[in-house]
C-alpha positions as CSV (number, residue, x, y, z in Angstrom):
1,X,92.9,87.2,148.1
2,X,95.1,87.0,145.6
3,X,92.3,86.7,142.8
4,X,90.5,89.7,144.0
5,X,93.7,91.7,143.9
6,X,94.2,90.6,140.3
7,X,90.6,90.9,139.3
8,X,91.3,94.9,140.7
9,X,94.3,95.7,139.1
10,X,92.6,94.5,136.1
11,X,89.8,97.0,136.0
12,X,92.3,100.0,136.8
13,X,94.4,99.2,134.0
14,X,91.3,98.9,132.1
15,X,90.0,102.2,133.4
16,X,93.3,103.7,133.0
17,X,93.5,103.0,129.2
18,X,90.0,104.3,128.9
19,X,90.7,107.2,130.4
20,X,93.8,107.7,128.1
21,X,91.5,107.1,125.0
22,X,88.8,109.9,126.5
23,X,91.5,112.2,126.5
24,X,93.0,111.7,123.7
25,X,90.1,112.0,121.8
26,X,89.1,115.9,124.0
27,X,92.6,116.8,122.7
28,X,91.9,115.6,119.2
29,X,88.3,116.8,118.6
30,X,89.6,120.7,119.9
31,X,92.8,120.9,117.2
32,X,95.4,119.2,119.0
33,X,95.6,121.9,121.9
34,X,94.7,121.5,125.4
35,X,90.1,121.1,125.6
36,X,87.9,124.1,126.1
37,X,85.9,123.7,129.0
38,X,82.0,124.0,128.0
39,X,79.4,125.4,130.1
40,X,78.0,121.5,130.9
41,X,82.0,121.2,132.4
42,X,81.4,124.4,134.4
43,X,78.1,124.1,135.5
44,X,76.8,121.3,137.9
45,X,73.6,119.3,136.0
46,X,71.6,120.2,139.5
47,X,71.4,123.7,141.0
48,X,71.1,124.0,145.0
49,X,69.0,127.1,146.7
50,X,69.9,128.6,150.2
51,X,67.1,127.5,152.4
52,X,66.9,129.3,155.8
53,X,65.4,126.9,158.4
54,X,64.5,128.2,162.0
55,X,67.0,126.0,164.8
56,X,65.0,125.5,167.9
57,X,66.1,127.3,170.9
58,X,66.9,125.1,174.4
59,X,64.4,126.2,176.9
60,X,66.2,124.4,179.8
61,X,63.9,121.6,179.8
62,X,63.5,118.1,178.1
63,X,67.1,118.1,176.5
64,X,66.2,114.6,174.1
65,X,63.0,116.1,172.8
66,X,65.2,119.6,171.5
67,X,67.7,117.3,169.9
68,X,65.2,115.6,168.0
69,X,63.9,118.6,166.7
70,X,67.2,120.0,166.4
């Protein structure tokens, strides 16, 4: 137990200081002020669309099969 603990804190110090580097460099590459959001930081890679499904109505009878279609 011991070694896994050590093997984690490991990698989160190592992610931490690489984390520290990316932002140092987003503050250094934009003139030493706080990064400008871009469009790619905005906007997701993927776009989702509204989909309007029909949810079947209980008729009073065979209550497994409606939740299976439900």
């Amino acid at each position: 137990m011991t070694q896994v603990a050590a093997s984690t804190t490991g990698r989160l110090d190592r992610l931490q200081s690489l984390m520290e580097s990316l932002v140092q460099n987003l503050i250094g590459s934009s003139g030493g002020g706080v990064p400008q959001l871009t469009l790619k930081m905005i906007h997701p890679f993927f776009q989702t669309r509204s989909v309007k499904l029909d949810f079947p109505r209980f008729g009073g009878v065979d209550v497994l099969e409606w939740i299976y279609k439900a």
